[in-house]
N, C-alpha and C positions, 0 to 999 in steps of 0.2 A: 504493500500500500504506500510507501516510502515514496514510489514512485511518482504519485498523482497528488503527493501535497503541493505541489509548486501550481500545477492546474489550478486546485482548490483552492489554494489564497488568491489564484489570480482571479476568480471566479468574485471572492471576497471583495476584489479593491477593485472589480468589475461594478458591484454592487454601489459602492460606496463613492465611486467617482458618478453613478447614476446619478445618487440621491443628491451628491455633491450639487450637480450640473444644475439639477430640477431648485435645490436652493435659488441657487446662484440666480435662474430666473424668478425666482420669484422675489430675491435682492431688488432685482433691475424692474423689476415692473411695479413694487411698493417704496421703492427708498430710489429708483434711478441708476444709473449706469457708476454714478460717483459714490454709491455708497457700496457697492461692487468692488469697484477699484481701493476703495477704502478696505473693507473686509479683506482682502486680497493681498495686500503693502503689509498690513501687519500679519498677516498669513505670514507671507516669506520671508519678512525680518524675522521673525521668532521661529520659523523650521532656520534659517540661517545663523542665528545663536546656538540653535542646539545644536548642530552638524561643528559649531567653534564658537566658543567666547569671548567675544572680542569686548573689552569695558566700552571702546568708545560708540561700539555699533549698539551695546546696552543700553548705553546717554543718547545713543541717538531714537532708541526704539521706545524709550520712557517719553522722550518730548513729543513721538510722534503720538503716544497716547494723552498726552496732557493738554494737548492742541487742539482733542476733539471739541465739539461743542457737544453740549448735554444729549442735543438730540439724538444726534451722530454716534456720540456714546453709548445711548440706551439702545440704538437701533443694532450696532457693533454686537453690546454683550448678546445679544438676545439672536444672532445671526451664530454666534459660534454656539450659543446655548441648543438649540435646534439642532446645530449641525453634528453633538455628539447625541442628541437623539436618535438622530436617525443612523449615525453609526454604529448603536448601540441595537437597534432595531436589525441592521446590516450583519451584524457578526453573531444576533440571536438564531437570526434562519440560516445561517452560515452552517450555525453547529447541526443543525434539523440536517440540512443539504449531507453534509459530512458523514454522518451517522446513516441516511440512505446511497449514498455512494458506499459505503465499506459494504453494505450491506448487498448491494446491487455487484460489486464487482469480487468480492472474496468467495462468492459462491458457498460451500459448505463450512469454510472457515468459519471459526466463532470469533464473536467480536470482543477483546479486553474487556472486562468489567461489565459485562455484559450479563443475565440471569441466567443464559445457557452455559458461559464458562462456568459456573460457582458450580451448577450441578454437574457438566463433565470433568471438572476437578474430581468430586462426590467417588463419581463413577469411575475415574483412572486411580482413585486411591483406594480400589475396591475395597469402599464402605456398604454395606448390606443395606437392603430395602430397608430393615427395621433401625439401624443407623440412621439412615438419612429422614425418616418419620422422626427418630428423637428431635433431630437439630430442624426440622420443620416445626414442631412442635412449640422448639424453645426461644424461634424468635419472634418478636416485637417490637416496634419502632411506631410510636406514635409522634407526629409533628405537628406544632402546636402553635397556633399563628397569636401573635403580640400587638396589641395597639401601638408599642411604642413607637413616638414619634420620630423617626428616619425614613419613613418615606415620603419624599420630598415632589414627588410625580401627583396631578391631579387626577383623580378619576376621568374627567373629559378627556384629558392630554393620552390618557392607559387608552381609550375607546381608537383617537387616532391613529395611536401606536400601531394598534392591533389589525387595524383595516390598513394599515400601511403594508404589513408585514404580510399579510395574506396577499396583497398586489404582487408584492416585490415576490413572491414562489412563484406565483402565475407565471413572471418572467421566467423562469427557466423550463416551461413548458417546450418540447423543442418542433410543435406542431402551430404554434400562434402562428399567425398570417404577416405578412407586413403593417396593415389597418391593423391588425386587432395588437399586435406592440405600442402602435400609434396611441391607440384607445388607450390600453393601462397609462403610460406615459400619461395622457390627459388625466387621467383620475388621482394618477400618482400626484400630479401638479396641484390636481384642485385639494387633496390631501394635506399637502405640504402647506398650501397658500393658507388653509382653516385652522393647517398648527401655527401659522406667523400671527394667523387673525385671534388666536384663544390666548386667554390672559394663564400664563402657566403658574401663577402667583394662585394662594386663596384669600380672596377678602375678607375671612372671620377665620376665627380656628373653629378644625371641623368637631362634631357634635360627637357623643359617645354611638349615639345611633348613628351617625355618620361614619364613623368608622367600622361598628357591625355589617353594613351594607357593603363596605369599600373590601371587607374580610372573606361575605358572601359571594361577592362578584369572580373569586375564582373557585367554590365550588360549582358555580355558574357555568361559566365560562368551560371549568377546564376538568377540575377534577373529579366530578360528577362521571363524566366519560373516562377519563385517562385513569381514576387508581382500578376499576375493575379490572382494564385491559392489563393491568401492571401481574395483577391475577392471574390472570388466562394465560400470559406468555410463560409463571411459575409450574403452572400444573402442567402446560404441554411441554415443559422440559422435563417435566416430573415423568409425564407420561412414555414419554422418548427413552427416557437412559431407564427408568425403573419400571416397565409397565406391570403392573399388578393384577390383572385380571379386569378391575375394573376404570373410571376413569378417577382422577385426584379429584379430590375436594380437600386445599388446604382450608387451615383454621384460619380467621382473621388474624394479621399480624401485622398490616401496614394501615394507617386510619390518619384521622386530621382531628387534631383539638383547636380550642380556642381559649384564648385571655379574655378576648373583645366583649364588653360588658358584664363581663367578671372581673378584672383585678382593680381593687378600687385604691391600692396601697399610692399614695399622694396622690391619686386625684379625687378633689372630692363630689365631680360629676359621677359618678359611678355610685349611684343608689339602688337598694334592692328593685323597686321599680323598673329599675334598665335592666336590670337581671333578667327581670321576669320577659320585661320587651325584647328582651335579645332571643330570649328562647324561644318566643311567640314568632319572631319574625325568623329563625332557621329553621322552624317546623313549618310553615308557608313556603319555605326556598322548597324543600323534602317535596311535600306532597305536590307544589306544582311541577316538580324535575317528574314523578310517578308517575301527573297525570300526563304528561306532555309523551310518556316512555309508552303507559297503557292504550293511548291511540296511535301511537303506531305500533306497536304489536296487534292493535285489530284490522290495520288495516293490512296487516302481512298473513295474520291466519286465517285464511279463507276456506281452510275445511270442512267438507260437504260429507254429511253424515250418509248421501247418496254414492260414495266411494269406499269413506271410510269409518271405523267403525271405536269410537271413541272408549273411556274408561268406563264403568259403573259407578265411580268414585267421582268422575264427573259431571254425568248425570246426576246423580242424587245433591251432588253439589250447590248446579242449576235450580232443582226441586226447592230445596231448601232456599235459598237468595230469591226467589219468585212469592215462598210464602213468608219471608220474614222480613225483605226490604221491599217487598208489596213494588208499589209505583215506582216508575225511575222519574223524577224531576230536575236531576243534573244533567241529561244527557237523554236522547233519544232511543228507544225500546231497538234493537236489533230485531227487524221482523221475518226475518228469512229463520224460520226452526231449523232449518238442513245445517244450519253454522251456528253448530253447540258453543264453538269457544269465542264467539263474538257476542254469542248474547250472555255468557260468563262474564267476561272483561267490561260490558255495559253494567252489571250490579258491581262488580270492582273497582267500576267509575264511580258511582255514584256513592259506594258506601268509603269512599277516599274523599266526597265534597263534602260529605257528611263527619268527616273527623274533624271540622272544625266547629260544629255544631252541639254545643256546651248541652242546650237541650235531650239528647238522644245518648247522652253521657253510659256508656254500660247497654244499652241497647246493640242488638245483632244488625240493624239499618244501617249502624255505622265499622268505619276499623278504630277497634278503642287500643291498638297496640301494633306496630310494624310485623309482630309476627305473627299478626291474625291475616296484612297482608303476604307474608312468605309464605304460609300454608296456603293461601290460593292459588299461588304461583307454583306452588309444588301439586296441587291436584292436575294443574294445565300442562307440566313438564311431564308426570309421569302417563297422563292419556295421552301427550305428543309420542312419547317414547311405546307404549301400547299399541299405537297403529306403524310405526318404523319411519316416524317422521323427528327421528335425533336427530338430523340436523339442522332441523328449525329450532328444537328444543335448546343446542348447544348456545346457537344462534342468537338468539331473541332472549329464550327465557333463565338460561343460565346465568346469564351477563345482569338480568333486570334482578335477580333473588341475592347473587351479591351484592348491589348497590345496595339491595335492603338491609341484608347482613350490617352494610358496612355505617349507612346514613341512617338508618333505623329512622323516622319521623324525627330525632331530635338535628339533623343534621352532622353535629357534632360534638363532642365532650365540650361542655365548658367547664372552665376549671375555675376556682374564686382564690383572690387572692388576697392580701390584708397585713397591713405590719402589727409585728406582736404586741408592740406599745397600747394598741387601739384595743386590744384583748384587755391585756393586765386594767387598761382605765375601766374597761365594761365590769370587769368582774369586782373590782375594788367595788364599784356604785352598789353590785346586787347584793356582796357578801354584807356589804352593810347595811343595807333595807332589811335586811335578814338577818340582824343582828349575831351573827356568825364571826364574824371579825371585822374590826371597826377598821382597819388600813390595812388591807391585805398588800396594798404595793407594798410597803413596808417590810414586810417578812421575808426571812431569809429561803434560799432556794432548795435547802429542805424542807423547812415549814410548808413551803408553798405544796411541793410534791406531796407531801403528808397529805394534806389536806384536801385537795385536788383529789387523790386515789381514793379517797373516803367518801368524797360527793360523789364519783362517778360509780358505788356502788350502792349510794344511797337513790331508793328509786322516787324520794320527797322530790317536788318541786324547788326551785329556788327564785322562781320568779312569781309573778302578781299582776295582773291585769291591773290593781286597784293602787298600785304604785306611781306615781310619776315619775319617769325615766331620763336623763337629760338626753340631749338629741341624741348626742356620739353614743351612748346605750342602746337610747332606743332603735338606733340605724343599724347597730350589731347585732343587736336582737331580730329585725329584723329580716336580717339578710340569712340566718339558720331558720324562719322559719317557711322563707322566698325557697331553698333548699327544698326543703321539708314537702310542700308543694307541687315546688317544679317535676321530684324526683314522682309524686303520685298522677302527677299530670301526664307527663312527657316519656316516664321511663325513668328506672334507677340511675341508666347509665347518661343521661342527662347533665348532673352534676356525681361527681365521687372523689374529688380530690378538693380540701382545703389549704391554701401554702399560706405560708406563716413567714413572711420576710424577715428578715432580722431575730430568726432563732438563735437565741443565747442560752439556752436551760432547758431542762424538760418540761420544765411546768408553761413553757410558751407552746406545747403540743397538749398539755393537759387541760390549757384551758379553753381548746377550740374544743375538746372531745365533751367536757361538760356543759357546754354552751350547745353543743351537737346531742345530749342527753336530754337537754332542756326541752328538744322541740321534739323527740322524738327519732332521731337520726340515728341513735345508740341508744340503747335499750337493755339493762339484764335483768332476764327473769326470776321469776322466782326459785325456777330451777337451778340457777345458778347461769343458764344458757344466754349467751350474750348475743345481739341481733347489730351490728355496724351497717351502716349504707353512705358513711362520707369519712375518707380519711382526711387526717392531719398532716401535712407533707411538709419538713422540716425546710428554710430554705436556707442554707448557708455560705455568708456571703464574701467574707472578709476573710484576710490569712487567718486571725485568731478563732473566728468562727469555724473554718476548717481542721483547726485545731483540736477545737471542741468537742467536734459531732461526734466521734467515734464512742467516746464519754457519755455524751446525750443519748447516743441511741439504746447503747448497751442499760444504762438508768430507766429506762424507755420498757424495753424488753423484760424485765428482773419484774416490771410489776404486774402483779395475777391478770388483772383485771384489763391494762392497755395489751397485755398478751393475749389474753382472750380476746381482743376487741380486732386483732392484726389476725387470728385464726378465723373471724368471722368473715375477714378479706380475703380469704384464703390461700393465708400463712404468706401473703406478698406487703411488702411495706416500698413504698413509694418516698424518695429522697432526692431535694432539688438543691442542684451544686451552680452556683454563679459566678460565672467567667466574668462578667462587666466590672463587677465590686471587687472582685478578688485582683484584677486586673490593675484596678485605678489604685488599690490599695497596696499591691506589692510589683507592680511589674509584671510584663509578660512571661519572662523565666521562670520566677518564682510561684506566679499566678499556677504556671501548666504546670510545673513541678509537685505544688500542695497538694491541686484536683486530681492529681497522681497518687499521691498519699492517701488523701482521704477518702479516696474510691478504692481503695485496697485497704484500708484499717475497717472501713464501714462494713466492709465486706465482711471480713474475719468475724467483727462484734457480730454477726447475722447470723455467720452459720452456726456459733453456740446456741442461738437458740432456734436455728431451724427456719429461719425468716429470711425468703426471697428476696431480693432489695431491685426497683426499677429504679435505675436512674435515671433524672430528669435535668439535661444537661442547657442549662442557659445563656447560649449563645449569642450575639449581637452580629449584624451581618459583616459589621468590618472586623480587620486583625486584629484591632486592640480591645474588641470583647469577646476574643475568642472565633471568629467567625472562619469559615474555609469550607470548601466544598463537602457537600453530604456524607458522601462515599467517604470520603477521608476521614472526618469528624467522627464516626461510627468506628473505624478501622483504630485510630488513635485511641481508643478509650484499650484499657488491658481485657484480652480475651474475658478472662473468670467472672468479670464483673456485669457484661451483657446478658448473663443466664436470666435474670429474672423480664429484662424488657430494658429499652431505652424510649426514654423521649428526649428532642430536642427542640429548641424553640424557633421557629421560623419569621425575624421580624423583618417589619421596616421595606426597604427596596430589593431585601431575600426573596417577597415573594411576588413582585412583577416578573424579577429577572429570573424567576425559577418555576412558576406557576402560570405566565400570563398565558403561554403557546402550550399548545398542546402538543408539540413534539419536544419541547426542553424540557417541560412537567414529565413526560413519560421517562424520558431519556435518566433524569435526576433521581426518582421514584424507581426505576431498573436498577442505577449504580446503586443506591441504596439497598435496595433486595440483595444485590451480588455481595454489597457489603456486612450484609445483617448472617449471610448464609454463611460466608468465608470467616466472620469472625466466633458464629456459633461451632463452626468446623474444630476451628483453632485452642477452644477453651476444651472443648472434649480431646481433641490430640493436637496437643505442642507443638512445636516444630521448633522451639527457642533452649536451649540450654541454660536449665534455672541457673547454672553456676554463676555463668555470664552475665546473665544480666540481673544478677545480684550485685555483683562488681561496675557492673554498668550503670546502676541505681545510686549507690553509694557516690561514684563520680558524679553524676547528676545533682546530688542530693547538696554536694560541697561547690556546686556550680552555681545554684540555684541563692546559697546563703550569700556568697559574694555579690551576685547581682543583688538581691534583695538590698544590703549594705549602699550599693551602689547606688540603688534607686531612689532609696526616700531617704538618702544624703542632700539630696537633689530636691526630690518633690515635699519631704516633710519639715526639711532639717536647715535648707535654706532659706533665709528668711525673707529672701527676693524674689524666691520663685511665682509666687501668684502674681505679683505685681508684671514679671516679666510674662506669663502665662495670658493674662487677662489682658494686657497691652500687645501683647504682637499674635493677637487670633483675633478672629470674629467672634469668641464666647459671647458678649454682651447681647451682639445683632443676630445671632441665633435663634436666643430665645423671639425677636420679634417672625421671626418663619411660622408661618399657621401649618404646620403638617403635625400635630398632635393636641388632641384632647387636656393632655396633660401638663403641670408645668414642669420646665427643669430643674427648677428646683426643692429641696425637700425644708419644709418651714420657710421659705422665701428668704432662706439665709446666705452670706455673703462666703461661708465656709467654708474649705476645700470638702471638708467631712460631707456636707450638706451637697453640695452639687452631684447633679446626677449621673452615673459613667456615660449616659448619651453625648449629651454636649458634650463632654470633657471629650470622648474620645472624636467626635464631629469637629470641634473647633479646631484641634492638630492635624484631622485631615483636608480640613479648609484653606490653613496656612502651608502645606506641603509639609510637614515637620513629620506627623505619622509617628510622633514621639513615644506614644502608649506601647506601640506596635515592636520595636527594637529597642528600645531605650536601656544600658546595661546589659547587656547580653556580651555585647566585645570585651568590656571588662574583667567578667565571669569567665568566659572562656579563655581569654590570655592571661588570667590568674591563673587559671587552673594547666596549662599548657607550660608558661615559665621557659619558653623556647627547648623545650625538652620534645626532639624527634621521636621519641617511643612514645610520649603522653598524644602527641599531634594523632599518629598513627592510631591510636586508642580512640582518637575522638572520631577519625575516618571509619572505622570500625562498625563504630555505636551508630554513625550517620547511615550506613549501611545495614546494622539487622536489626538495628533496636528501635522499633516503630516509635516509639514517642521520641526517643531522641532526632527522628527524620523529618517527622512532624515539625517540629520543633523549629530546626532548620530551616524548611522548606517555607514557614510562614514568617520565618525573618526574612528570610530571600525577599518575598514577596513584600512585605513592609520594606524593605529597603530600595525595593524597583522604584514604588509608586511612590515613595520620600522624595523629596527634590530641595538641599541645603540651600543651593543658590537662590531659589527661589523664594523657601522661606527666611533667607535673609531682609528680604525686601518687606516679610511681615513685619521684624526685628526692628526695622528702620524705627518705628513707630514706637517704640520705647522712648519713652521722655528722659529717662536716666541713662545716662552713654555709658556709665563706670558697668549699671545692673548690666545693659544689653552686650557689652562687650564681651565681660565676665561670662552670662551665663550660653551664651552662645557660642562660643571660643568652646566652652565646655561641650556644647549638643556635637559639634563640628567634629571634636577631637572622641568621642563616642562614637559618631557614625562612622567615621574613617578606621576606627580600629574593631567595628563588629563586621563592617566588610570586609577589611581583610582576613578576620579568624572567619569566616562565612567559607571563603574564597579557597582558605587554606585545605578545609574539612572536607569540603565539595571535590577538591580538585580543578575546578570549575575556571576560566580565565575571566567570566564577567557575570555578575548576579543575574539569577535565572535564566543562564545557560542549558537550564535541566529543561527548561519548559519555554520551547522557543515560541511557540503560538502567544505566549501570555507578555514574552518578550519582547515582540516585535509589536504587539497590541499597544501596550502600556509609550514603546516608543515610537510608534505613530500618533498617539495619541495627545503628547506632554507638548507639540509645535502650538495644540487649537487650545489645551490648559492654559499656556503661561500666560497669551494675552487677556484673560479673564482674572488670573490671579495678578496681575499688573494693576491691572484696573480696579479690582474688589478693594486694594491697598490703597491707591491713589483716592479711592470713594470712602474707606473707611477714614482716612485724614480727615477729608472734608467734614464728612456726619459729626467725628467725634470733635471737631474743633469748633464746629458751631455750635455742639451738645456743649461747650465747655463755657464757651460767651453767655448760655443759658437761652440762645434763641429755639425759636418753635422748629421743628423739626421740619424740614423740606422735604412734601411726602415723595418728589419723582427721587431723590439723592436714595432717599431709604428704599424706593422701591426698586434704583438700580443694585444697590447693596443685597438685594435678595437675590435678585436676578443672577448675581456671579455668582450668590450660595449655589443657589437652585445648578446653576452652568458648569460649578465645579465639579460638583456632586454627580453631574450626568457624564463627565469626561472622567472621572476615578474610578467611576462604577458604584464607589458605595459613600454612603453618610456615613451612619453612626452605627 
């Protein structure tokens, strides 16, 4: 295939001088021929800087931007801002095109990372049919989409995207006419000209219900259709290398969760109310996806009982829906009796308009449960299969009873979220209405345990309708009892997980499980039998929090009652590890190094007492909260620790760029599969020598402490860094970007502690700095090296088999491509203090220059990601259409901030071009925050 990648990117910059072109007129026909040539002059100064840096061709490329006039300016940012839209659009169907090319020309070859390698691995390591059912068995990955505010793209601006991208395939159609290239061409143009005409800005920040819809629109869209197929492509490899007699039906193991209108942890839009509205409004996505599925499956079974000769089990089926949902009123009566399964599917219409009918609540008229609709689909599949019509059955109804499996009427798990602070203040109010203990904050965190463990088996009340509650009580209360509810309304699996941010102690899991006893969610009988329907999911976030947990959990475990309550889940305990905090709070070394740690101590504390652990990995889509490709992310984690399930968090501009297309969604969702299957393989039989990479751990371990040292020398310990922090980024003008509900900050305080890992890590990728992402790492590693050739060699080693140390590696590489020093020099300017900016910048410089070279040494490698030339040559075609925007964003944040300083009213076009290079930067990096 080696062969036809030179094809294949020409193919790419085929693409992209298209879309280029189609800009360009649409430059010349809104702004003229001069704002063309303008766009154009700073084009090739700035590809002519990078190619050599010449200082005077830099003074001359500054003045040509400071000469613009505003209009000119704004028309400028917003011409290169486009223009990495659409390259971004250009290299998305790129990847589509790529993956049916290998696929069209390797003939029976299997494709890398693909779900048919994982299982011919299976099968060349001859693993037995009953092997390969365990490790089906044992994985899980659920992906769990986040309001957090990084994506920066507006739903309209997503809709252009998307009809652009579907044009630009048509073009490689190789039957189009000469007119009909003409034709796309026109559409593409009128396309282009409605993206220059849409304000890609939002004029309010979006609503919590605004972002549930913005979260809905790609099980819309994409994965409604694409995770079943993700399915079907497992079991016919299943079928391939292990056929068993019969066909596979795996278990569910790949699914989609949600934050969106659950996590209410600082934002205080997020009231039970939205709760309830969020799950009102993915159970309307569900059933209109069924009903829109059940008419075309009727107009495909046209089955004439004059041929063929149906089930009995269908029949009486019919019998029964004729006398118990009487009249059809949703939908017109199927009058032809010779086509049994069309007048089937007419009562499965109408008893599916009828589940939203509160009236008929427990009535047969309606489906009061999704799997009252898979049992009808199952009477339809097995009469298809009855008269030797399995391949409709495969066809149509196989594919419609998984989505049920998978979307069940609630759409998707939502999950709630909540910081423990807000707990301890609920339970202090109750325990003293109840004159139980007058300051329970107050008490020490065995008191609290004690105490905790004693109400959660006492089956008394501790609340009172005839109380007055203060808000923050009453909003806690009522969000267990929104819970309580939603789980008898919608289904158990509805809600099931409660996370608790800021776990410090056990009694911050003990007091969401009494709170959860309150309303009925926990329950022990008299029998002693204990009934759970929502766990506590620890979330920990900080190094010293990682420190902790293995503590917390085992504390957790020891008592009767929270042990009986984790058997009632049966015997799995769900545990959420956070990259972003752990990140902001130690460095990227230290950060991978703890989540290392603590996912192998949790583990151990687990298996004493027999408890599954899912991890729940919380990811950010950029490097410095942990963010990287699926497949890898999964791969990365240590074999042993995936037995019980993984989840990960899918936020931000993760899921246009992963979710928007339905062939990148598939493609993403496959690696994933390939990755869930190869790392379930790996934990049953090793392939790594514990000696090694005991010894390999221990290096790690003394690599990780110096960086740390290194790190918050810098971010904790100097007393100038915020000041140079907060002066050479766009932190402040961040927060004014409407792409989130939520604010950045926690208590609207000015504190590092308080700031949120978004912005923190957004503002360093706005400036080019990408500081969160490498920072300390070169230090660590030529600590630990000491120009000693055998230790060099040791780290080559480790960069070669010891997956997390490659990992590791491979997303510095990457932070150090997309970093650009020269560039964020130009933020540094803007430091009012020359001693601070000199000092702490001298410092970042003399950093980056020595983690590139230990990068460079370990890799082998003559220039950073050498390994991954496609991402290389991306990144540098791309930094000529950045800089003039980051040039600009500098020269505009001067302006803002120096007006802001006179104390004049804020100039709304100045601030709204200051967004516009957010927004611009953000679409040529690839990622925010």
């Amino acid at each position: 295939m080696t062969t036809n990648r030179p094809q294949a990117n020409n193919l790419l910059r085929r693409d992209v001088r298209f879309l280029g072109n189609i800009l360009g007129d649409v430059l010349v026909h809104q702004g003229g021929h001069e704002l063309l040539e303008t766009v154009e002059k700073i084009r090739e100064m700035s590809k002519t800087l990078r190619a050599e840096f010449l200082p005077e061709l830099d003074e001359e490329f500054k003045q040509v931007i400071d000469a613009l006039t505003p209009a000119t300016r704004h028309q400028v940012i917003r011409a290169f801002a486009i223009y990495f839209q659409l390259v971004n659009i250009a290299e998305q169907n790129h990847r589509i095109r790529r993956k049916r090319d290998y696929e069209r020309s390797s003939g029976e070859k299997v494709q890398p990372g693909s779900i048919e390698s994982a299982i011919q691995v299976l099968k060349d390591r001859d693993l037995t049919i009953d092997s390969v059912k365990e490790i089906i068995s044992d994985i899980s990955l659920e992906l769990v989409m986040t309001a957090h505010p990084t994506e920066a793209t507006r739903r309209d601006v997503l809709d252009i995207h998307q009809r652009i991208a579907a044009e630009m395939m048509e073009l490689d159609d190789p039957t189009l006419t000469f007119r009909e290239r003409e034709k796309l061409r026109e559409k593409l143009l009128n396309e282009v000209l409605t993206l220059w005409q849409t304000d890609e800005l939002r004029d309010r920040k979006p609503t919590v219900i605004d972002e549930v819809r913005n979260g809905m629109y790609y099980f819309d869209e994409t994965l409604f259709e694409v995770l079943p197929n993700v399915y079907e492509e497992l079991e016919r490899c299943l079928d391939k290398y292990y056929p068993s007699g019969e066909s596979w039906h795996v278990p569910t193991y790949l699914r989609f969760g949600s934050w969106i209108g659950g996590d209410r942890d600082g934002n205080p839009s997020v009231k039970a109310k939205i709760t309830w509205e969020t799950l009102k409004l993915q159970r309307s996505l569900a059933l209109k996806k069924y009903e829109e599925l059940l008419k075309d499956v009727m107009g495909q079974l046209s089955f004439s009982t004059n041929i063929v000769e149906i089930s009995d089990e269908l029949t009486e089926s019919i019998r029964k829906d004729r006398e118990q949902v009487g009249e059809l009123r949703c939908i017109e009566i199927w009058r032809n009796e010779k086509e049994p399964y069309r007048i089937k599917l007419g009562y499965m219409l109408e008893k599916l308009a009828n589940a939203l009918n509160d009236s008929l609540k427990g009535s047969p008229k309606r489906y009061n449960s999704a799997e009252e609709l898979k049992q009808d689909l199952l009477v339809i599949d097995r009469s298809l299969r009855h008269h030797f019509a399995d391949y409709v059955a495969d066809t149509h109804i196989r594919k419609l009873i998984r989505q049920v499996e998978l979307f069940g009427f609630h759409l998707a798990t939502l999950d709630v979220r909540q910081h423990s602070k807000e707990h301890e203040n609920a339970m202090s109010e109750v325990l003293a209405n109840m004159n139980i203990v007058s300051d329970y904050a107050s008490l020490s965190e065995d008191e609290k345990i004690e105490l905790l463990h004693t109400l959660l088996n006492d089956p008394r009340p501790l609340t009172s309708p005839h109380f007055a509650y203060s808000e923050g009580t009453r909003e806690c209360l009522d969000v267990y009892h929104t819970i309580y509810r939603a789980q008898a309304e919608f289904g158990v699996n509805c809600i099931s997980s409660y996370l608790i941010s800021m776990t410090q102690g056990a009694s911050d899991m003990l007091e969401v499980m009494v709170f959860a006893k309150e309303v009925g969610l926990f329950r022990k009988e008299a029998n002693g039998n204990v009934m759970c329907t929502l766990q506590a999911v620890p979330l920990f976030e900080t190094i010293d929090d990682l420190h902790a947990a293995p503590g917390i959990m085992e504390r957790l475990f020891a008592l009767p009652v929270y042990r009986q309550a984790v058997e009632a889940r049966g015997n799995q305990h769900e545990i959420m590890l956070g990259y972003s905090d752990s990140n902001k709070d130690g460095g990227v070394v230290t950060a991978n190094w703890e989540l290392r740690v603590a996912l192998n101590a949790i583990t151990s504390s687990a298996k004493k007492y027999g408890v599954k652990l899912k991890f729940f990995h919380g990811r950010g889509g950029a490097l410095g909260r942990g963010g990287m490709p699926l497949n890898r992310s999964i791969l990365a984690q240590p074999p042993h620790t995936v037995g019980g399930g993984i989840k990960i968090t899918e936020q931000g501009e993760v899921l246009s760029s992963r979710y928007s297309l339905k062939g990148i969604a598939y493609r993403s969702l496959e690696q994933a599969t390939w990755a869930l299957v190869t790392a379930s393989r790996l934990a049953k039989y090793p392939e790594q020598e514990e000696t090694a990479t005991a010894e390999w751990e221990e290096i790690a371990r003394g690599i990780s402490e110096t960086a740390l040292t290194k790190y918050q020398d810098l971010i904790f310990r100097d007393p100038d860094f915020m000041t140079f922090f907060k002066e050479s980024t766009p932190l402040p003008e961040v927060g004014e970007l409407n792409i989130g509900s939520r604010p950045s900050k926690r208590k609207g305080s000015d504190r590092f502690e308080d700031l949120r890992a978004i912005p923190w890590v957004f503002a360093w990728t706005q400036s080019r700095y990408l500081l969160p992402a490498w920072y300390a790492a070169g230090t660590a590693l030529q600590d630990y090296v000491k120009d000693d050739a055998k230790r060099l060699e040791t780290l080559r080693t480790m960069y070669e088999k010891f997956p997390f140390f490659t990992s590791l590696i491979d997303n510095l590489q990457m932070a150090l491509a997309k970093a650009d020093l020269q560039i964020a020099k130009e933020y540094a300017g803007m430091i009012a203090d020359k001693t601070i900016r000199d000092r702490i910048f001298t410092q970042i410089t003399e950093e980056y220059a020595r983690t590139s070279s230990c990068i460079l040494q370990i890799t082998g490698q003559e220039e950073i990601l050498d390994n991954v030339p496609v991402i290389q040559e991306s990144i540098r075609l791309r930094n000529p259409y950045v800089d003039p925007l980051s040039y600009m964003q500098v020269q505009l944040l001067k302006e803002l901030r120096e007006s802001r300083a006179k104390g004049e009213e804020d100039d709304r076009e100045l601030l709204r071009e200051v967004l516009l290079t957010i927004n611009g930067i953000a679409a040529g990096l690839r990622n925010t925050g």
